[in-house]
C-alpha positions as CSV (number, residue, x, y, z in Angstrom):
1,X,155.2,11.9,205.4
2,X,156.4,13.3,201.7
3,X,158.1,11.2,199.4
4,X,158.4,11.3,195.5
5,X,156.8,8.5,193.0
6,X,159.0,7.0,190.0
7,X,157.5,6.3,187.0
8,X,159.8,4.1,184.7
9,X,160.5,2.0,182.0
10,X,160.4,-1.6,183.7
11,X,163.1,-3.4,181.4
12,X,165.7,0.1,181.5
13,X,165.3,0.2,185.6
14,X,165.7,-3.4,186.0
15,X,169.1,-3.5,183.7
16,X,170.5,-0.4,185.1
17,X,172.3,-2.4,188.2
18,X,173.8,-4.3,185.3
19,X,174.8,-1.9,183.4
20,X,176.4,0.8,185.4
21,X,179.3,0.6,187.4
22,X,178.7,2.3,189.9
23,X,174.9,2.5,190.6
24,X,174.0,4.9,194.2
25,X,170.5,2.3,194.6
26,X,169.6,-1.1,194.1
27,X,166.6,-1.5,191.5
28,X,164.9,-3.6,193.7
29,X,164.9,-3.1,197.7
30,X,165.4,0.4,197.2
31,X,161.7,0.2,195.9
32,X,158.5,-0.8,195.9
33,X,155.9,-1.2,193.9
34,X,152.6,1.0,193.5
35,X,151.2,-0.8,190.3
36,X,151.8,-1.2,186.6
37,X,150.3,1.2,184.5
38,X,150.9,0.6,180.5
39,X,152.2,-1.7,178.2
40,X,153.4,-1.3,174.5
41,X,154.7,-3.9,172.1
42,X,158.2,-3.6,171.0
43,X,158.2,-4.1,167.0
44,X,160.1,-6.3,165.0
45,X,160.6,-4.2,161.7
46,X,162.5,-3.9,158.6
47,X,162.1,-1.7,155.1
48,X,159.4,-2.6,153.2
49,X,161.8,-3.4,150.2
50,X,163.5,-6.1,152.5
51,X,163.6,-9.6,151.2
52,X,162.4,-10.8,154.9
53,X,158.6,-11.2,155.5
54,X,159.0,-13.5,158.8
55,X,161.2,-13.8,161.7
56,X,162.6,-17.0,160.7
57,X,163.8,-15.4,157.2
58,X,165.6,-12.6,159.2
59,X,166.7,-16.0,161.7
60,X,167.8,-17.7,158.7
61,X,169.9,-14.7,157.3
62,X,171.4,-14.4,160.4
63,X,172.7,-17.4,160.2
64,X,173.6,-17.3,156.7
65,X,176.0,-14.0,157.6
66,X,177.0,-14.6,161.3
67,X,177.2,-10.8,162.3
68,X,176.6,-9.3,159.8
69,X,173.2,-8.4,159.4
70,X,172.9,-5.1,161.0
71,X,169.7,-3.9,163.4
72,X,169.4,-0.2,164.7
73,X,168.7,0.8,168.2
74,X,167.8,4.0,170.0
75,X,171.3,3.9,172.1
76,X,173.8,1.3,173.8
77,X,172.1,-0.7,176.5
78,X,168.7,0.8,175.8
79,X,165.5,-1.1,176.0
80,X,165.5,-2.1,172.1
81,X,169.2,-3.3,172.1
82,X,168.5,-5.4,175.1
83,X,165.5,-6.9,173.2
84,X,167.0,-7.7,170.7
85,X,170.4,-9.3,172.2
86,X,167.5,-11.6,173.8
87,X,166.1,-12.6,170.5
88,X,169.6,-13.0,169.2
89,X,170.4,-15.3,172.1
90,X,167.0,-17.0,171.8
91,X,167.8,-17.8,168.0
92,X,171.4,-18.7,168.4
93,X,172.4,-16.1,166.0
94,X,174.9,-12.8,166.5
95,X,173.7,-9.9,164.7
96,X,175.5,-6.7,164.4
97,X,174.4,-3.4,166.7
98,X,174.3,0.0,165.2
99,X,173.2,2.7,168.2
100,X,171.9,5.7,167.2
101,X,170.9,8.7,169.7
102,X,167.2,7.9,170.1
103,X,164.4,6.4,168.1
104,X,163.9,9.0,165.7
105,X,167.2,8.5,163.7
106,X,167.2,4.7,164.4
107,X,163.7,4.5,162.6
108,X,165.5,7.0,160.3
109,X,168.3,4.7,159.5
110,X,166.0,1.7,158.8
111,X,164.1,4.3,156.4
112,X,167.1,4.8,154.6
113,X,168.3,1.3,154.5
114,X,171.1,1.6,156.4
115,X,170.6,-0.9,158.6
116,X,168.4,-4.4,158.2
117,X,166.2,-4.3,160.8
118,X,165.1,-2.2,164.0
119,X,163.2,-3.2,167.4
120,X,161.0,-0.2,167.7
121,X,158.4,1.2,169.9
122,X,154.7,2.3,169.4
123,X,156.6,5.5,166.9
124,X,156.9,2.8,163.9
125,X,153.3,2.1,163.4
126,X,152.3,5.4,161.3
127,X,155.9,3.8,159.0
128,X,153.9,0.5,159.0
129,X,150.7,1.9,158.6
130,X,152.0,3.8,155.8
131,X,154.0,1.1,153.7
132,X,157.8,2.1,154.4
133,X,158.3,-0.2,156.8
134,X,157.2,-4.1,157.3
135,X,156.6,-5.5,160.9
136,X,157.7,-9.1,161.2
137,X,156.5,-9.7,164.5
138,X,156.2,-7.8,168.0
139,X,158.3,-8.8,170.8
140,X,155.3,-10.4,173.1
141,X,154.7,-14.1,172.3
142,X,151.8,-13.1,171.5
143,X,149.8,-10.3,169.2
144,X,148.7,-7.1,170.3
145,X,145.7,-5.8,169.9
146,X,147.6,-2.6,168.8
147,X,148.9,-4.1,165.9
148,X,146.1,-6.3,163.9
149,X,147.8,-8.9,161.8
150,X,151.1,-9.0,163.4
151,X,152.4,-12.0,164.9
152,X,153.7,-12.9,168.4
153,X,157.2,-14.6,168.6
154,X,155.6,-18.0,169.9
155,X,154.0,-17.9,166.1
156,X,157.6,-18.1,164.6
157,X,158.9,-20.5,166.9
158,X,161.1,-18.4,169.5
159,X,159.1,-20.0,172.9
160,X,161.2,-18.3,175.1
161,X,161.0,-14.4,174.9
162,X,157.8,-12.3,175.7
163,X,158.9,-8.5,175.6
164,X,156.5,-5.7,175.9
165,X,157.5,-1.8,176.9
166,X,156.0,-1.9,180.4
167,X,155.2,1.8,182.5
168,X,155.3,1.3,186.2
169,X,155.1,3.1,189.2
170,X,157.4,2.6,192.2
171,X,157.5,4.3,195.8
172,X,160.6,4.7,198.3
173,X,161.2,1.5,199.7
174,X,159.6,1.1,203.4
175,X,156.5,3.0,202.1
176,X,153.6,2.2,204.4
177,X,151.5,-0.7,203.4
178,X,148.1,1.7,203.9
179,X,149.5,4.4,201.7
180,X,150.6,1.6,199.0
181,X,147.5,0.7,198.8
182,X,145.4,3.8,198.8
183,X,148.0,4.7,195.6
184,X,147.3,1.6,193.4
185,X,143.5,1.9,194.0
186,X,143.5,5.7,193.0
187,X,146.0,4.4,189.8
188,X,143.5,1.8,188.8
189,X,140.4,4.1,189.2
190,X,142.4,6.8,187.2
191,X,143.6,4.1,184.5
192,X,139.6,2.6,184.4
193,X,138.5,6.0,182.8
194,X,137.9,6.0,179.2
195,X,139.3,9.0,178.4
196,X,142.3,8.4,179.9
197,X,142.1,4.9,178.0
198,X,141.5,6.5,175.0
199,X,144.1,9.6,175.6
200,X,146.6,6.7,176.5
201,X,146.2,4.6,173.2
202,X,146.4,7.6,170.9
203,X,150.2,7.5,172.3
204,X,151.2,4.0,171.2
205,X,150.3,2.7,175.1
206,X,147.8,0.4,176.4
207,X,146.4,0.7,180.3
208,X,147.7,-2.3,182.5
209,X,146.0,-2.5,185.8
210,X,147.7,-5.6,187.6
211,X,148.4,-6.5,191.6
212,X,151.6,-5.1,193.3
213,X,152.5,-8.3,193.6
214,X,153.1,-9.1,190.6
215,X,155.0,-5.7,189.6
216,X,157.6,-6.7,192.1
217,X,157.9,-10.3,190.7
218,X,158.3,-8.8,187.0
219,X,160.9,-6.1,188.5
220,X,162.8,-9.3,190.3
221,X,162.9,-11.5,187.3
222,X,163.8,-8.7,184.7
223,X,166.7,-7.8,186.7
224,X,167.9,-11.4,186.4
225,X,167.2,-11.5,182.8
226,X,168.8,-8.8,181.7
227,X,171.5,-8.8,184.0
228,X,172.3,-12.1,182.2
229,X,171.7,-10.5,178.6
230,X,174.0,-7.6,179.5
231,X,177.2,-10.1,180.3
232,X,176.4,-12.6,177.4
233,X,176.4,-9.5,175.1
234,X,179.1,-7.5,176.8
235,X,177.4,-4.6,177.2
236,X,178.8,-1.5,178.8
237,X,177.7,2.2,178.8
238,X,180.1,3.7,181.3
């Protein structure tokens, strides 16, 4: 038997049923899981000239300015908006969404002070690094060990949102048990190596060996979560 592996982006595959129309699978019996196999924070970050050094200051002008404090994504309904809709919704405050087509030109924007604040991937830290742009926090409720110094959310008071860029890797649904098996041992032994640890970390990602199990579960609840987020937030990208 042949059949094709998916690697994906856990949080865009589990909102895609909510946000398209007309979608030809369902994100979760159409699959299953094979194991998770990175995980990067999402980063909380603003120009280093901002006024803001924590999350409650950026929570507190958010509620100064009801929408109009302004945060760039990398595109409608992508994994940063989504984030950061949460956040919002966590912090009972509305901000206002500028997409942009990709990370790039939403770090770009934030650069340039054109927006307030971003949610960005692993790509901000040589900005950080560097002094042009401040991280507030990562999304996680907790720090990362790829950011030293950097808070988790729990730290300023948001309990209720743990965010982190997941890779995973999904089979055809009805995928023999056996096979399953044999393809998150190989994944695990592959992800145990320390070159590919090392290769892995020089691009922004951390390795993530955990059970099948518990891919599925995360896969289940994201698409509850963010099928919530995307109606709260009237989301819509076709």
């Amino acid at each position: 038997m042949r059949s094709t592996l998916y690697i994906t982006g856990t949080i865009s595959h589990a909102s895609a049923a909510a946000l398209y129309n007309k979608l030809s699978y369902d994100p979760v019996k159409s699959f299953t899981a094979v194991g998770f196999v990175t995980e990067s924070p999402f980063i909380l970050a603003v120009n280093s000239a901002a006024r803001e050094h924590t999350v409650q200051e950026l929570i507190q002008a958010a509620r100064a300015q009801p929408g109009e404090i302004t945060y760039a994504s990398s595109g409608n309904g992508a994994a940063p908006h989504l984030s950061a809709e949460l956040l919002a919704r966590s912090a009972g405050v509305k901000f206002l969404h500028v997409p942009y087509k990709g990370v790039g030109p939403a770090l770009t924007a934030l650069l340039s002070n054109e927006v307030r604040f971003t949610v960005a991937d692993a790509g901000a830290v040589p900005h950080i690094a560097g002094g042009r742009l401040r991280a507030l926090s990562v999304l996680s409720a907790n720090p990362s060990p790829m950011l030293p110094g950097v808070p988790g959310l729990a730290s300023s008071g948001i309990k209720d949102v743990d965010i982190s860029s997941n890779l995973g890797l999904l089979a055809p649904a009805g995928t023999p048990t056996d096979v399953l098996d044999k393809l998150h041992a190989s994944l695990n032994r592959s992800l145990a190596q320390e070159g590919i640890k090392a290769k892995l970390a020089g691009l922004g990602q951390l390795v993530a060996p955990r059970s099948r199990d518990e891919f599925m579960r995360t896969l289940v609840n994201d698409v509850q979560r963010y099928a919530s987020v995307v109606k709260e937030a009237g989301i819509r990208i076709d």
